[in-house]
C-alpha positions as CSV (number, residue, x, y, z in Angstrom):
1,X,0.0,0.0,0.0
2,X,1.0,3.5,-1.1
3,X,0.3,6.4,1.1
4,X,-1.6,9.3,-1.1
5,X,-1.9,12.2,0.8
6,X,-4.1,10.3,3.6
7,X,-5.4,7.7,1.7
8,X,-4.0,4.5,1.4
9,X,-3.9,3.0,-1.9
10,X,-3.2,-0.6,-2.9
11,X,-1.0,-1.0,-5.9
12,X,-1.8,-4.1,-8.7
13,X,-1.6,-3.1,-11.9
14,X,-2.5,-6.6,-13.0
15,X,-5.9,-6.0,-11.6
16,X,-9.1,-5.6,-13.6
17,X,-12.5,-4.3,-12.6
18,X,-14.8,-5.8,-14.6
19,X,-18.2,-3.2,-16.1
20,X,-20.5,-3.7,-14.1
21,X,-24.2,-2.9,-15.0
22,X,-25.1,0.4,-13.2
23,X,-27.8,0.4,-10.4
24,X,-31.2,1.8,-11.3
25,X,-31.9,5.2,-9.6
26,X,-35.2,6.5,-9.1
27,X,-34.9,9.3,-11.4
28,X,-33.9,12.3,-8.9
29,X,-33.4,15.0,-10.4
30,X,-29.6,16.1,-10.1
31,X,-27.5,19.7,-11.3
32,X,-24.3,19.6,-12.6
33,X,-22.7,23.1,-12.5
34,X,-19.2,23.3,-14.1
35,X,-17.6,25.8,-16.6
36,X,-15.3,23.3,-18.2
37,X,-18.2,22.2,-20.7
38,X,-16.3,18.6,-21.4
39,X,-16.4,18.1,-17.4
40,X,-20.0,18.8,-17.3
41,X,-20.5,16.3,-19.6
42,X,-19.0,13.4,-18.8
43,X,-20.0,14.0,-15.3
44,X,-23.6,14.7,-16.4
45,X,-23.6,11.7,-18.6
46,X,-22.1,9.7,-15.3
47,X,-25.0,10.0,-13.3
48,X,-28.0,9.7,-15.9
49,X,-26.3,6.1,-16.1
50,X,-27.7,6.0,-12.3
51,X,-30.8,6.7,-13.8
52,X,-31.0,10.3,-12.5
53,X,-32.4,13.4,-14.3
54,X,-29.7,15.5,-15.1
55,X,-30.1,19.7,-15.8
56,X,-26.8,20.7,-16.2
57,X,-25.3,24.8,-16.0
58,X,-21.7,26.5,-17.2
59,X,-22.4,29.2,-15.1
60,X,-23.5,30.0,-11.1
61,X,-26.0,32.5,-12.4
62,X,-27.2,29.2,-14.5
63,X,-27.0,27.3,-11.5
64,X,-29.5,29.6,-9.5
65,X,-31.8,30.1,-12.5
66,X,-31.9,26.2,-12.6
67,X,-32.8,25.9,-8.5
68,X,-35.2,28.6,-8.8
69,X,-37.2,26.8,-11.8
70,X,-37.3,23.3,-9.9
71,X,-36.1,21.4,-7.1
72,X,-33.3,19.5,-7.1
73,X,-31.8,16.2,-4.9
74,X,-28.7,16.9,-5.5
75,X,-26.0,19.0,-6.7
76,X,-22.7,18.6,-8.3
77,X,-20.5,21.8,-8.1
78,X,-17.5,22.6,-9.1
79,X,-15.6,24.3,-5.9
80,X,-13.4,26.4,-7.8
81,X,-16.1,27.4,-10.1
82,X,-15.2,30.5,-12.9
83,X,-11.7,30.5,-11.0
């Protein structure tokens, strides 16, 4: 095991984790704010496979415009957001 800043990670490089069918969600709606418009979407299409609902904004004026419209479960926000 290799120390990575805290967290202890194993080392095998021969190892494989197989695909693994993703678990059904119950279609939660779920925001994805990021400017880095290839971030949002992989990270958007990451949780639809979940089977969320996915709104996704470039912006943090987006991102209110978006809560203000509808509720959402859960939000996925980039901390360093236009930085």
């Amino acid at each position: 095991m290799q120390d990575k800043g805290g967290l202890m990670a194993k080392q095998d490089p021969g190892s494989h984790i197989p695909d693994a069918p993703a678990p059904a969600g119950s279609g939660e709606r779920v925001l994805v704010v990021d400017d880095d418009e290839s971030v949002r979407n992989v990270l958007g299409r990451f949780v639809q496979r979940f089977g969320h609902r996915v709104t996704t904004a470039g912006t943090d004026k987006a991102a209110l415009a978006a809560m203000e419209a509808e509720p959402f479960a859960c939000v996925v926000l980039d901390i360093d957001l236009g930085g």
